[in-house]
C-alpha positions in Angstrom: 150.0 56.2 36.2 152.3 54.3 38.3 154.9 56.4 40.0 158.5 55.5 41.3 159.9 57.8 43.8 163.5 57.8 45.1 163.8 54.0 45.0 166.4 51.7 46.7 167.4 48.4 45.5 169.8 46.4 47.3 171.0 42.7 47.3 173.4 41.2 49.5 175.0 44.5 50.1 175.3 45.8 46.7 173.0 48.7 45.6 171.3 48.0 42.3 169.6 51.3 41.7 169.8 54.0 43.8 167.5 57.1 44.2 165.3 56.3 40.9 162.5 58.2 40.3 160.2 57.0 37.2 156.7 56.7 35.7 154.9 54.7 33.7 151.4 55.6 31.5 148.8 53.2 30.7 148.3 51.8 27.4 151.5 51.5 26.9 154.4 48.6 26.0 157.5 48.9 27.6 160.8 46.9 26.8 164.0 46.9 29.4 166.5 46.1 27.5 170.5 46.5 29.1 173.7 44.2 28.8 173.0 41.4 31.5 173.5 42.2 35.1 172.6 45.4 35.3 169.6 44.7 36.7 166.4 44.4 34.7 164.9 41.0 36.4 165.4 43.1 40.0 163.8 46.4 38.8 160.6 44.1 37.7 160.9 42.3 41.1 160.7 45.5 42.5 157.1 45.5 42.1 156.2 42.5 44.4 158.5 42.9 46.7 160.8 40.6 46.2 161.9 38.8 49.8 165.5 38.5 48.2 166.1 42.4 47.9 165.9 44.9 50.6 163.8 48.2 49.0 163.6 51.5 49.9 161.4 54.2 48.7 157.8 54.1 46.9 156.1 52.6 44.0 152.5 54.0 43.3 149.8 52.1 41.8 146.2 51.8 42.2 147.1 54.7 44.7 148.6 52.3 46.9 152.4 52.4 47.8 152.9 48.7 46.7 156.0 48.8 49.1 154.3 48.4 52.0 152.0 45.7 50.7 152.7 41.8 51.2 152.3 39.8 47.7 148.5 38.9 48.1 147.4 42.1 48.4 150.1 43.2 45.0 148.9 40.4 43.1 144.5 41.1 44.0 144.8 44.9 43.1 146.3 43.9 39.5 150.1 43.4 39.4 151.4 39.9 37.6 154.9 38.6 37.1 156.3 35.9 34.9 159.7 35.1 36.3 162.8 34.1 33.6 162.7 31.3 35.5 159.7 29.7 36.7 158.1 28.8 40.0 157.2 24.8 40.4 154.7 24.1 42.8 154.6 19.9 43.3 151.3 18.3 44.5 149.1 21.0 43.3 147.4 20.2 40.4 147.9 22.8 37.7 144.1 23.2 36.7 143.2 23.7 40.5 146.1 26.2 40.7 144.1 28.2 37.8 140.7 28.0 38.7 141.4 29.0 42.6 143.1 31.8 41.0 140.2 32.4 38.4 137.9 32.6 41.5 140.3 35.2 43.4 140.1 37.7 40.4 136.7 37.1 38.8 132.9 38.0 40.3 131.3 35.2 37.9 133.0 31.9 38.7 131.2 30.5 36.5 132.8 30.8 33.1 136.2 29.0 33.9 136.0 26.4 31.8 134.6 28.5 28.9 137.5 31.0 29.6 140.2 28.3 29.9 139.1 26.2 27.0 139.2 29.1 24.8 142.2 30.0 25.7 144.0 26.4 25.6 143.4 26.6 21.9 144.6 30.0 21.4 148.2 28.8 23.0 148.1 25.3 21.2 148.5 24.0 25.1 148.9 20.2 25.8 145.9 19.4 27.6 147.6 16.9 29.7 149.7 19.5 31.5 146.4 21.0 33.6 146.4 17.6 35.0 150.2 17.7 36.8 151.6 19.6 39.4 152.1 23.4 38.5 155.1 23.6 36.0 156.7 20.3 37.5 158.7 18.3 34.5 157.8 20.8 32.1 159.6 21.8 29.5 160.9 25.5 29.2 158.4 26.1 26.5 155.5 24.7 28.7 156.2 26.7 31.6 156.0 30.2 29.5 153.1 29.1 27.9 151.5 27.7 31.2 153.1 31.1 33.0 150.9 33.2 29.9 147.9 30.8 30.7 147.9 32.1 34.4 148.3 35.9 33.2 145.2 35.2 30.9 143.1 33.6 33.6 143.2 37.0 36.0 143.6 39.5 33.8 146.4 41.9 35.6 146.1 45.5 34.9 150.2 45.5 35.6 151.8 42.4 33.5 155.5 42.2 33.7 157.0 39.6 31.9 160.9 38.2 32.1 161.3 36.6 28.9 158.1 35.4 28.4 159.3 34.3 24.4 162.3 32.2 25.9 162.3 28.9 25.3 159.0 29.6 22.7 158.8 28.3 19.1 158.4 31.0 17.0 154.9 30.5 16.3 154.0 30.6 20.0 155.6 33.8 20.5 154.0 35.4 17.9 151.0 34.2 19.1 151.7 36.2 23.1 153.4 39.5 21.0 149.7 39.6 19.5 147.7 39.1 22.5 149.5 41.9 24.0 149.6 44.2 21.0 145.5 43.3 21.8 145.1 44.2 25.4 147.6 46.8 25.8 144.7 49.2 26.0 143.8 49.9 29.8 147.1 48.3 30.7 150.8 48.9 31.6 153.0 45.9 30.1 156.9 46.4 30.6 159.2 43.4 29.6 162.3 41.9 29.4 163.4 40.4 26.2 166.8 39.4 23.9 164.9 39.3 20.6 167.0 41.0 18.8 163.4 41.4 16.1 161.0 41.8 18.6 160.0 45.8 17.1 158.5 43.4 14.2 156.1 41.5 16.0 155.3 43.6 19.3 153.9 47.3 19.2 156.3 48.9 21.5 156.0 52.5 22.8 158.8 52.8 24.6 161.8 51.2 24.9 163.8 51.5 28.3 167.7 50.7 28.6 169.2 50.3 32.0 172.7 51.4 32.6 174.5 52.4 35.5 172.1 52.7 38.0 169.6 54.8 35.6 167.1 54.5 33.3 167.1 56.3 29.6 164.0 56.4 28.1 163.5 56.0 24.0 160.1 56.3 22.3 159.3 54.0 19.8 157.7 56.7 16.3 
């Protein structure tokens, strides 16, 4: 279970949430949804402690109160974000990027290439893109499907995505909607998304809508 107790979020002197307590349970989908700006993108950012937001209170997981944590240590005890926008890093190759990372999260180093061309065919990804800089001069649709690649790779217990299925052609997010209707056993998924049909692809348990300050919870049956 992760646990949220009495949590602060501020940014540039303007309280986002204030004194949230909340849980989540394993094996379970979660879906923020909210009118924009209320604050969905900083609750996930929340998580890795996010340099641009000053936090108070604690977030459980693993045991560990992930507050006090710097991002390495979030990121190597199970905790993945896919930003709405996404991070470029230039003059690191993208398949280097993904197999020091593969070698950070897995014992047996040595089924990368197995793993990665398995999973190049399940996202219909260009080839060529593992051999430029990570997500520079991609397209939007390339960097969620490269973003997804990297969540496959480590294999996060925590995966919180911020419109992962922008930018996607529909095929491609059908494609992620299924992998996580597949592995949502053993872990905690919570996203961000505007598809308006997204209950017809994705197996939702919960869906969670912000508004002022709070969050109302709404099983899915």
């Amino acid at each position: 279970m992760i646990k949220i107790k009495k949590l602060f979020i501020k940014c540039n002197n303007f309280y986002i949430f204030r004194n949230l307590n909340f849980f989540f349970l394993k094996n379970n989908i979660y879906v923020l949804t909210g009118n924009n700006g209320t604050g969905k993108s900083s609750f996930l950012k929340s998580f890795v402690n996010d340099e641009n937001y000053f936090l108070t209170g604690e977030i459980y997981f693993q045991k560990y109160n992930i507050k006090l944590y710097e991002l390495d240590f979030v990121s190597r005890i199970g905790i993945f974000i896919s930003y709405q926008n996404s991070i470029e890093i230039k003059n690191i190759k993208n398949i280097f990027f993904l197999k020091t990372c593969f070698e950070i999260f897995n014992f047996n180093k040595k089924f990368f290439f197995k793993k990665l061309k398995c999973y190049i065919k399940l996202l219909f990804y260009k080839k060529d893109l593992l051999n430029r800089s990570y997500n520079v001069g991609f397209s939007g649709g390339e960097k969620k499907k490269n973003e997804f690649l990297f969540l496959l790779i480590i294999n996060p217990i925590l995966i919180l995505l911020d419109e992962i299925d922008s930018g996607l052609d529909q095929t491609s997010v059908l494609i992620i909607f299924n992998y996580l209707n597949l592995i949502k056993k053993n872990k905690y998924i919570i996203l961000i998304s505007h598809n308006k049909n997204i209950n017809n692809f994705l197996l939702i348990d919960f869906y969670l809508k912000i508004k002022k300050n709070k969050i109302n919870i709404l099983k899915c049956i």
